[in-house]
KOLNUDO-96664 format. One record per residue (C-alpha): residue in three letters; x, y, z. Coordinates in nm, 3 decimals. Layout:
BEGIN
SITE   code        xx        yy        zz
SITE    ALA         X         Y         Z
...
***
This chain:
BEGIN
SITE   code        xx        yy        zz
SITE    UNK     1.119     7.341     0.060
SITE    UNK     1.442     7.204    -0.080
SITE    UNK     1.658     7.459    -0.206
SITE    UNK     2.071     7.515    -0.216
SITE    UNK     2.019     7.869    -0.186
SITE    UNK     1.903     7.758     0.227
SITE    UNK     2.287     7.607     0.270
SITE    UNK     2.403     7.902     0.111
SITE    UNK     2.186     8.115     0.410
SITE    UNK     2.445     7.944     0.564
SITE    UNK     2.725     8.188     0.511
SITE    UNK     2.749     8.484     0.686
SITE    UNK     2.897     8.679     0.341
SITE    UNK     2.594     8.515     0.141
SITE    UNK     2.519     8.657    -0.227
SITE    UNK     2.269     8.949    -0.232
SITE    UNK     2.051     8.689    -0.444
SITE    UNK     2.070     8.447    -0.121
SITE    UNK     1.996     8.723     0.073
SITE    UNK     1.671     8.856    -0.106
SITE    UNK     1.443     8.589    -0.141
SITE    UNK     1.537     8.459     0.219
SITE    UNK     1.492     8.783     0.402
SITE    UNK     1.167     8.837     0.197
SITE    UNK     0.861     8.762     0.435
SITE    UNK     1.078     8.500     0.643
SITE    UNK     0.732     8.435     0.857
SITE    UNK     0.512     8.383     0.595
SITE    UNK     0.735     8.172     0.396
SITE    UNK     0.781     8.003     0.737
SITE    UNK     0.429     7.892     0.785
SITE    UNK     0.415     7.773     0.402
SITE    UNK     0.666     7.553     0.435
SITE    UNK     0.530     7.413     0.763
SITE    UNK     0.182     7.414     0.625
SITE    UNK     0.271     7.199     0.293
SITE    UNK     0.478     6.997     0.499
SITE    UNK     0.245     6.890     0.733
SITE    UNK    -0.002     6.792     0.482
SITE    UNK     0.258     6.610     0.265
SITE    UNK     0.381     6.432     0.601
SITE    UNK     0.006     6.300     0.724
SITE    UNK    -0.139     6.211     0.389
SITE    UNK     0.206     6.020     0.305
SITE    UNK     0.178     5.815     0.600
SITE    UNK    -0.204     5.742     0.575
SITE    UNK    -0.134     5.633     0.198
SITE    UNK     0.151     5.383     0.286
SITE    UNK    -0.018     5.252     0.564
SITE    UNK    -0.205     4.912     0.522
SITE    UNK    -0.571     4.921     0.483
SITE    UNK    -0.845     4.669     0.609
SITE    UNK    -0.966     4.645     0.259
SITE    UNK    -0.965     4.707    -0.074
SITE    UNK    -0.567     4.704    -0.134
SITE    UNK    -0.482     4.389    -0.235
SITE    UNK    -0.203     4.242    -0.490
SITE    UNK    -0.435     4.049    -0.746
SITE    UNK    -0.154     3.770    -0.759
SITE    UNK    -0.250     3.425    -0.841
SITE    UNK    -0.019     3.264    -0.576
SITE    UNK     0.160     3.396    -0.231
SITE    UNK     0.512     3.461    -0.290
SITE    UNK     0.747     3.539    -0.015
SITE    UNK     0.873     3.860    -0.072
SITE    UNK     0.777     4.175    -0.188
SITE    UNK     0.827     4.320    -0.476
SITE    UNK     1.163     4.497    -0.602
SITE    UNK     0.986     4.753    -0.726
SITE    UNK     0.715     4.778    -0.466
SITE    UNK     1.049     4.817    -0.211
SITE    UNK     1.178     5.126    -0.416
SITE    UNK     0.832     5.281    -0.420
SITE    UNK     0.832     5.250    -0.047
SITE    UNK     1.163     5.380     0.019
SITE    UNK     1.078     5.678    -0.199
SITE    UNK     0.840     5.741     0.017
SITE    UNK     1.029     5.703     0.313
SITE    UNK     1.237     5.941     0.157
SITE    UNK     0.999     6.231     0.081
SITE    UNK     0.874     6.196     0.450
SITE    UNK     1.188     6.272     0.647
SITE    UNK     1.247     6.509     0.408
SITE    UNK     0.937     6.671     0.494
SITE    UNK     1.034     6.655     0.861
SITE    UNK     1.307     6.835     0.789
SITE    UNK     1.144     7.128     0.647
SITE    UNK     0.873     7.150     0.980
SITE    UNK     1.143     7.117     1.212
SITE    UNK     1.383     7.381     1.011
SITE    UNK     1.051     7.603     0.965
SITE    UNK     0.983     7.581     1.326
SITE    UNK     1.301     7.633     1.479
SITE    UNK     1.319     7.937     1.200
SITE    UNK     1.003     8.088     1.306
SITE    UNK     0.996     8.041     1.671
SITE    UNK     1.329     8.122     1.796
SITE    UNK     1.439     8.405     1.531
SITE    UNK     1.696     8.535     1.811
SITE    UNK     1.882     8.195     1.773
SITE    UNK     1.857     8.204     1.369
SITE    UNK     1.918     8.603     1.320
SITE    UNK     2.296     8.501     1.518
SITE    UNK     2.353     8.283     1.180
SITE    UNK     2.421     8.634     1.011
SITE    UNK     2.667     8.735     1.258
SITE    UNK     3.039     8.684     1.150
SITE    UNK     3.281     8.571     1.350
SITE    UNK     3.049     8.451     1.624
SITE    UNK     3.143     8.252     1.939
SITE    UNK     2.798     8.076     1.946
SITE    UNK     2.882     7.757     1.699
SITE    UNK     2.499     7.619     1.712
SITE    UNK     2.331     7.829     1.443
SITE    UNK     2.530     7.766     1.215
SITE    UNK     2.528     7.411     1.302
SITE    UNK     2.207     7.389     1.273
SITE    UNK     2.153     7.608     0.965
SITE    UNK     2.375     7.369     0.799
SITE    UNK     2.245     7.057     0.950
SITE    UNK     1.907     7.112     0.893
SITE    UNK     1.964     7.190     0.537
SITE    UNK     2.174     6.885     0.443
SITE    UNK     1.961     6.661     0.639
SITE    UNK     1.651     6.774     0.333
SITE    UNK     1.909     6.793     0.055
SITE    UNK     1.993     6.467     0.156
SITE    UNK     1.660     6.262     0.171
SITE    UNK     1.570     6.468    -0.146
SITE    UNK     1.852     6.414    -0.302
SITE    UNK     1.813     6.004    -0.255
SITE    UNK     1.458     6.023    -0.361
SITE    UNK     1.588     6.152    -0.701
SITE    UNK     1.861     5.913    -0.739
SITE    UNK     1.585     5.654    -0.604
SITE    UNK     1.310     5.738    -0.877
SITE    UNK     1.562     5.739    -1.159
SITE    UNK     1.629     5.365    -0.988
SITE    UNK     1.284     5.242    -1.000
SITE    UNK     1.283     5.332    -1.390
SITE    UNK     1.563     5.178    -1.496
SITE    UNK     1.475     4.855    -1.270
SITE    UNK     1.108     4.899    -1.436
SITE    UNK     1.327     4.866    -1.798
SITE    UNK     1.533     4.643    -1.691
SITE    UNK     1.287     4.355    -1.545
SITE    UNK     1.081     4.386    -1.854
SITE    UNK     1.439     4.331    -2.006
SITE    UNK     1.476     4.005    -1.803
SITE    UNK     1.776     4.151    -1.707
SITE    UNK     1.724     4.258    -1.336
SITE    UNK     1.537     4.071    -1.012
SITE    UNK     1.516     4.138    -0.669
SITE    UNK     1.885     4.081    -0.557
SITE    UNK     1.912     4.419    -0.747
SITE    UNK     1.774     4.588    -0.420
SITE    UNK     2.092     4.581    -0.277
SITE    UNK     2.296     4.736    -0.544
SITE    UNK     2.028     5.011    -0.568
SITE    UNK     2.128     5.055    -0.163
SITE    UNK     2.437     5.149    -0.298
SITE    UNK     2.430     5.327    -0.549
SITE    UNK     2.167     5.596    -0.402
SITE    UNK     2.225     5.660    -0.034
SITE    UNK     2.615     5.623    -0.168
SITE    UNK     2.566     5.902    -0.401
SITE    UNK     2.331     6.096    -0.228
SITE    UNK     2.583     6.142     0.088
SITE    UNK     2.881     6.165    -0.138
SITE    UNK     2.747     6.454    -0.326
SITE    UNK     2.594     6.597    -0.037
SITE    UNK     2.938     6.607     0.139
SITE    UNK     3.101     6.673    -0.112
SITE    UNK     2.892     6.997    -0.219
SITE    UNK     2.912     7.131     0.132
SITE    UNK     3.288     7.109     0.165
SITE    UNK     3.299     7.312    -0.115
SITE    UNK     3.068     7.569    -0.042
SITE    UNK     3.161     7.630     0.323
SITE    UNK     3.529     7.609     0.211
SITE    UNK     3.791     7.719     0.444
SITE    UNK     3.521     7.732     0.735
SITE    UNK     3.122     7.816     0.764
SITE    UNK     3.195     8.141     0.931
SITE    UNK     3.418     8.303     0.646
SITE    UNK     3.283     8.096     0.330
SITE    UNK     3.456     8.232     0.018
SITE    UNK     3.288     8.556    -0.168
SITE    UNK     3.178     8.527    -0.522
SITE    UNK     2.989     8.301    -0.709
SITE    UNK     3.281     8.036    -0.843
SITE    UNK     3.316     7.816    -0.498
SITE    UNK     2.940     7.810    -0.494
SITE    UNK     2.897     7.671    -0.865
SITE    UNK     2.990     7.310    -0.732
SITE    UNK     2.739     7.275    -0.443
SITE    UNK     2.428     7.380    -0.678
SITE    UNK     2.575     7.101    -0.953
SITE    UNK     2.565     6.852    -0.709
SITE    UNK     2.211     6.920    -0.606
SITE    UNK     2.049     6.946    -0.903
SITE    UNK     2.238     6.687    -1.079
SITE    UNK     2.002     6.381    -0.975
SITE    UNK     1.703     6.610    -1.037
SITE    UNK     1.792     6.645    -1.439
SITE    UNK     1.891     6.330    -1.431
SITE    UNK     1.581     6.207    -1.352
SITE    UNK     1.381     6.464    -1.514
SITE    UNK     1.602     6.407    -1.857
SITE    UNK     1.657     5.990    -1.823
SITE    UNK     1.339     5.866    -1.672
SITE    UNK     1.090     5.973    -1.958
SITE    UNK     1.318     5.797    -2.184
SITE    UNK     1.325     5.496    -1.993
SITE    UNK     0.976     5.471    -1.943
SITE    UNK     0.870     5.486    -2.326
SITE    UNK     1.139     5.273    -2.407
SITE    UNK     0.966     5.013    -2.131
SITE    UNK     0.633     5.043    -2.270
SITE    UNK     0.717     5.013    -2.621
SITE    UNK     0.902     4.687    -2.438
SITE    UNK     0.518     4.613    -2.293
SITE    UNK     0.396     4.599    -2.571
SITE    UNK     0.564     4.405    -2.758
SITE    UNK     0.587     4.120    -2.518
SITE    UNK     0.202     4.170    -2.552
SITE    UNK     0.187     4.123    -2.920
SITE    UNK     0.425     3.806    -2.903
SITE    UNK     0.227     3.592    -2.637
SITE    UNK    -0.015     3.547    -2.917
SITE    UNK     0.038     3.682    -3.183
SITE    UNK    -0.241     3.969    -3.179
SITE    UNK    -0.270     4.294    -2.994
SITE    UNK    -0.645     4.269    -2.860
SITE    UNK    -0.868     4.542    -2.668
SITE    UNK    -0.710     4.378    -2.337
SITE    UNK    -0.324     4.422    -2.471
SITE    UNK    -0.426     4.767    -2.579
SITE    UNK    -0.574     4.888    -2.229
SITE    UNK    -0.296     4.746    -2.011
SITE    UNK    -0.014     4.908    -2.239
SITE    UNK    -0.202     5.228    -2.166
SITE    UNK    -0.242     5.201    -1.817
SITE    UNK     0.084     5.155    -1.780
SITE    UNK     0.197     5.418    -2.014
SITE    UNK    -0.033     5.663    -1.808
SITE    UNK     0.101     5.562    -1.457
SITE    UNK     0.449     5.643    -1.563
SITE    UNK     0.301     5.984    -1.730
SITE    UNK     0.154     6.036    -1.426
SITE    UNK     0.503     5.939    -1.198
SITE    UNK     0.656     6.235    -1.445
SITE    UNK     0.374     6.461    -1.391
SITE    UNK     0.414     6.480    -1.036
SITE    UNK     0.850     6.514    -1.097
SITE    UNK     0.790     6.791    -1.286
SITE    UNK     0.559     6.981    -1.074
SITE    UNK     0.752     6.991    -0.797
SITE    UNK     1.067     7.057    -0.937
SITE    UNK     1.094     7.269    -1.195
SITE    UNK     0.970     7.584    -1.067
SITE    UNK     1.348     7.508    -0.869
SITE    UNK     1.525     7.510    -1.194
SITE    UNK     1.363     7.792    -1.309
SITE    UNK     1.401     7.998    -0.975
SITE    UNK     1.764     7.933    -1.000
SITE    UNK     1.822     8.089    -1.272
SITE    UNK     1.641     8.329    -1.217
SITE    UNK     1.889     8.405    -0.900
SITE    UNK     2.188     8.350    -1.073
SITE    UNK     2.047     8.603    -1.324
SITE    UNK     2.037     8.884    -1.061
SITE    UNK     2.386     8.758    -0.899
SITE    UNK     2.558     8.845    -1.223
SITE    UNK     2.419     9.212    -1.182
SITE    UNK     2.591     9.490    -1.052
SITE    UNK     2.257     9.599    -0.856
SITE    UNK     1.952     9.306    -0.832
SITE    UNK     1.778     9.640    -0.677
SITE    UNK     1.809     9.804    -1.010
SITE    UNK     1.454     9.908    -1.151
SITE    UNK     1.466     9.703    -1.449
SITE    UNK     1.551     9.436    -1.284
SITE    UNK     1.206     9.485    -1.112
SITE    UNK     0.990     9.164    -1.315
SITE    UNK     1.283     8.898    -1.234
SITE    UNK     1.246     8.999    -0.873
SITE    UNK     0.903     8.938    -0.896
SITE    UNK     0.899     8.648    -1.098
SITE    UNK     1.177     8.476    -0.865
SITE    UNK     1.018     8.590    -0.520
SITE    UNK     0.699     8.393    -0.699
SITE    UNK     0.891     8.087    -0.760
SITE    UNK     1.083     8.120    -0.451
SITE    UNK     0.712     8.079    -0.268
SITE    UNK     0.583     7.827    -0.514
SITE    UNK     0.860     7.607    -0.409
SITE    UNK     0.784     7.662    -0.039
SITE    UNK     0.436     7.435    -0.180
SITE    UNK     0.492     7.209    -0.375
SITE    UNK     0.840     7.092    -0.294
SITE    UNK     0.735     6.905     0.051
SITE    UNK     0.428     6.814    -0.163
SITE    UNK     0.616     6.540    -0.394
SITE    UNK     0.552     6.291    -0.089
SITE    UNK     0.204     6.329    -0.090
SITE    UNK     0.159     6.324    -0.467
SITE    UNK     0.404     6.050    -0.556
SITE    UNK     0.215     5.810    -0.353
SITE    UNK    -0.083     5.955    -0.561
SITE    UNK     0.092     5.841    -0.879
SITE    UNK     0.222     5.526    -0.699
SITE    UNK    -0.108     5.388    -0.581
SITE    UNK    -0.380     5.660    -0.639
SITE    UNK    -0.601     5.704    -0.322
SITE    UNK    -0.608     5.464    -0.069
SITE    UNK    -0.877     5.544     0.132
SITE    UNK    -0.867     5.638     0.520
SITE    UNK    -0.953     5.303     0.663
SITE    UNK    -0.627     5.265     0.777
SITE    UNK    -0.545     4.887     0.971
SITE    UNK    -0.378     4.946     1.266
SITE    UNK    -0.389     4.586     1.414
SITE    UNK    -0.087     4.396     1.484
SITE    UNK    -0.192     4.117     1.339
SITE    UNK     0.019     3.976     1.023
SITE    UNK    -0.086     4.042     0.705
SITE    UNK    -0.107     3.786     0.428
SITE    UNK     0.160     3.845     0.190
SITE    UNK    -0.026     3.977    -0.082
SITE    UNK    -0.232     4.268     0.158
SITE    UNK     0.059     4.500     0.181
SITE    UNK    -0.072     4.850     0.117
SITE    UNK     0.205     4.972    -0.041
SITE    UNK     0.225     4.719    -0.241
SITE    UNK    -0.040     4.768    -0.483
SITE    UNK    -0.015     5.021    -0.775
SITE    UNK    -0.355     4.945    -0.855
SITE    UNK    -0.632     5.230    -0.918
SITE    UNK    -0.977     5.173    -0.770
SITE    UNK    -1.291     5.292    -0.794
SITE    UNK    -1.623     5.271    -0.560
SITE    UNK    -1.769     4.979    -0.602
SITE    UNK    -2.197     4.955    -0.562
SITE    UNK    -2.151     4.760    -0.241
SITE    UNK    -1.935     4.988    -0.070
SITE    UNK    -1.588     5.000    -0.049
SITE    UNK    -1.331     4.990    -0.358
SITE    UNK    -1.277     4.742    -0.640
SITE    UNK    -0.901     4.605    -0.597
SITE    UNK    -0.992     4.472    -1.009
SITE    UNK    -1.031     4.757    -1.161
SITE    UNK    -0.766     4.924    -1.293
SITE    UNK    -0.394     4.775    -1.350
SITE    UNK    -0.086     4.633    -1.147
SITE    UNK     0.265     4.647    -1.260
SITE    UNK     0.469     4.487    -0.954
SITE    UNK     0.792     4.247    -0.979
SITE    UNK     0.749     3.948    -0.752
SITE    UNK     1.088     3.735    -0.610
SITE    UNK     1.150     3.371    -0.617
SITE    UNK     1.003     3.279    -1.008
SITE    UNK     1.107     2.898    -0.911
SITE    UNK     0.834     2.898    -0.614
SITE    UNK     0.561     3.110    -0.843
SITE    UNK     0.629     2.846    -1.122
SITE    UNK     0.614     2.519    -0.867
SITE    UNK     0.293     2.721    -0.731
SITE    UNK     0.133     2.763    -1.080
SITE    UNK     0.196     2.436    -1.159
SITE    UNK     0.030     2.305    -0.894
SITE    UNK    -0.259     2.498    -0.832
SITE    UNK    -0.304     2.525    -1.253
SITE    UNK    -0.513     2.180    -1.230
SITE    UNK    -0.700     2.234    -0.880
SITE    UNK    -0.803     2.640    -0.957
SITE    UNK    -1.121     2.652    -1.053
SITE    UNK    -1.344     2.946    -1.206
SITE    UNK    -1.363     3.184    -0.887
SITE    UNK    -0.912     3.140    -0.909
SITE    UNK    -0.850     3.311    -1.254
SITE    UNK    -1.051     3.641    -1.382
SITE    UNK    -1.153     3.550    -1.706
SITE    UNK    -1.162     3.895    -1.878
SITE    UNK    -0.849     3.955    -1.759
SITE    UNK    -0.468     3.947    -1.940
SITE    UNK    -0.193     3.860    -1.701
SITE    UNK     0.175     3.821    -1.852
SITE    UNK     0.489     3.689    -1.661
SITE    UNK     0.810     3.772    -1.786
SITE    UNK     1.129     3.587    -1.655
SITE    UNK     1.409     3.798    -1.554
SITE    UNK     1.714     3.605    -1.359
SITE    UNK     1.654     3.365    -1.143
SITE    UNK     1.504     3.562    -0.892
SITE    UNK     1.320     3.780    -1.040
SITE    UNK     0.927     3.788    -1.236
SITE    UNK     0.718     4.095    -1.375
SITE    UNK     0.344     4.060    -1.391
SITE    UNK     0.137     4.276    -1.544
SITE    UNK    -0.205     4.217    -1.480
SITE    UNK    -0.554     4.387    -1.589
SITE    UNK    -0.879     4.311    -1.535
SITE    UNK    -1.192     4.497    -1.702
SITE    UNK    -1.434     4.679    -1.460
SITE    UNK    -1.755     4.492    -1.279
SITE    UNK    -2.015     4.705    -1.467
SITE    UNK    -2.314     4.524    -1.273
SITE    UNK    -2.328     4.350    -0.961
SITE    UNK    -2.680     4.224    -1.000
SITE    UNK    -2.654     4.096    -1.381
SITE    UNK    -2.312     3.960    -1.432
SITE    UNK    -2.206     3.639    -1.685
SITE    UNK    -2.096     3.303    -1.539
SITE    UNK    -1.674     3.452    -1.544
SITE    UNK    -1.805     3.743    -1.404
SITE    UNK    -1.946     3.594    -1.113
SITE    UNK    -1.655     3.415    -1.031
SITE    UNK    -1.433     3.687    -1.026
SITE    UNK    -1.652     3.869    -0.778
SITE    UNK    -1.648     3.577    -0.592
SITE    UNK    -1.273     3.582    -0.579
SITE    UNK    -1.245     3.875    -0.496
SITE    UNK    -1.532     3.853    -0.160
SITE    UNK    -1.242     3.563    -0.054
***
């Protein structure tokens, strides 16, 4: 789990708070931590991974590049994964060598590498959980601002910047300031700590305070881009507007789960460090209630990879391509944000659901449409379905597509057969 009380463990004169919920069933906290981990770190993988079939952009045209937003996604989950590595091998090293980690409590000590690892190991998950944050708020203001026409995929650079050059800086910075003059006599008292726990949850209400604002304010965007195309809001307008409003609800959902029983755990700490005893009887229920948090953490924390790829592309199956053959372009797994559902043939239906990806190079897509609008026949364009492009700068398109589901393979319309025919190529 990701916590600034663990830097804090740090210090050899760590707050009684610190000092509680750490020393509290170390082992068994231990093999939570690895246990949620592991799963978070397996399933992540096997979702990003490409598949054989069944994951595939439903794009028109090959472009060259990925998406903008489809690279953000992926980092994020890059992100969450060696952040879960960090947690196994800090767990590990925590649990199996507890001679080598019990020397972290010992002032004044000649032996440097507990402590360098205690602090090592605990900025090296701060930090990749820290740019997942700062990554996620990212993707929803590049989400607002490409249905703004105001951002393309020369923005991936300047998103580079901004997060792994905020995430170190504050991770430095809230370290220096903690372990302040030196790790083996940290200052006493609660005042030199206040700047390292600002600086990690910072990102995390900014995302959990920004993001939901963002995201309404690019639906309500989605939807009116709908109405204007042609004038009405259809059945088709309505559904995609909602799809897209739920994947975002859903992108929150999993934020929120995994993060605020932190928030709430910390203050629950910072209740009992500004008592004179924390062993005080009445203080018995906040105990409780943070040693429950403290442990509920230790789950869902390394979970977020696992579930943000959930809310990202929902389940994409185990039939995982490990061939090192190229790809087309449009057959990246992680690019899709598509849901699917079993189809009555076997497999999954890449149609069913909706997309919301940002494609590069508009100038290509539009030469492309243009050409192929006269040769495309039937089996090229799903008829049932409402696909809007939305120019941002010269590099950059959105495309929103949705397509209704196949509801029978054996008695299907003329369209309907074509799509399924499509989608067979």
């Amino acid at each position: 789990m990701a916590s600034p009380r663990l830097e804090t463990f740090c210090c050899p004169n760590r707050d009684p708070a610190t000092e509680f919920v750490i020393t509290f069933q170390p082992v068994f906290f231990g093999a939570i931590c690895i246990g949620s981990a592991a799963v978070s770190l397996i399933f992540s993988i096997i979702q990003i991974l490409p598949k054989r079939r069944g994951y595939r952009r439903l794009g028109q045209y090959p472009l060259p590049k990925p998406a903008s937003s489809s690279r953000i996604l992926f980092i994020i989950s890059v992100c969450d994964i060696l952040g879960c590595l960090g947690i196994i091998l800090r767990s590990s090293i925590w649990l199996g060598l507890p001679n080598f980690i019990s020397q972290i409590s010992v002032a004044n000590n000649s032996n440097v590498w507990p402590e360098v690892f205690c602090v090592g190991s605990a900025m090296w998950i701060q930090l990749f959980f820290s740019a997942s944050f700062w990554w996620t708020f990212c993707y929803a203001v590049d989400v607002f601002l490409v249905v703004k026409r105001s951002a393309g995929i020369s923005t991936i650079v300047l998103y580079h910047m901004i997060t792994w050059g905020l995430a170190v800086l504050l991770c430095v910075e809230g370290a220096a300031m903690l372990y302040y003059p030196s790790i083996s006599s940290c200052e006493e008292g609660l005042q030199h700590a206040i700047p390292h726990y600002i600086t990690t949850y910072a990102p995390m209400l900014l995302v959990i305070i920004v993001n939901p604002v963002l995201f309404a304010r690019t639906v309500a965007a989605v939807k009116s881009l709908l109405k204007g195309r042609q004038g009405i809001y259809t059945e088709n307008e309505r559904r995609l507007g909602t799809e897209i409003q739920i994947r975002f609800f859903k992108i929150m959902l999993v934020f929120f789960i995994c993060w605020v029983p932190n928030l709430i755990n910390e203050g629950l700490l910072f209740y009992l460090e500004m008592q004179e005893d924390i062993e005080s009887n009445n203080l018995k229920n906040i105990r409780n209630a943070a040693l429950i948090t403290w442990f509920i953490m230790a789950i869902l924390n390394p979970m977020q990879g696992f579930l943000n790829t959930l809310a990202f592309h929902g389940w994409t199956g185990l039939d995982v391509d490990l061939s090192l053959q190229p790809r087309g372009r449009g057959e990246l797994g992680w690019d899709s944000a598509s849901t699917s559902v079993p189809t009555p043939g076997g497999g999954y239906n890449p149609v069913v659901g909706s997309t919301l990806f940002y494609q590069g190079h508009v100038q290509e897509a539009k030469k492309s449409m243009a050409g192929n609008g006269q040769q495309q026949g039937p089996q090229q364009q799903p008829s049932d379905g409402t696909s809007v492009v939305s120019e941002g700068s010269e590099s950059s398109t959105i495309e929103i597509h949705i397509s209704s589901e196949l509801r029978d393979y054996e008695d299907v319309d003329a369209d309907g057969e074509s799509l399924e025919n499509s989608m067979k190529r």
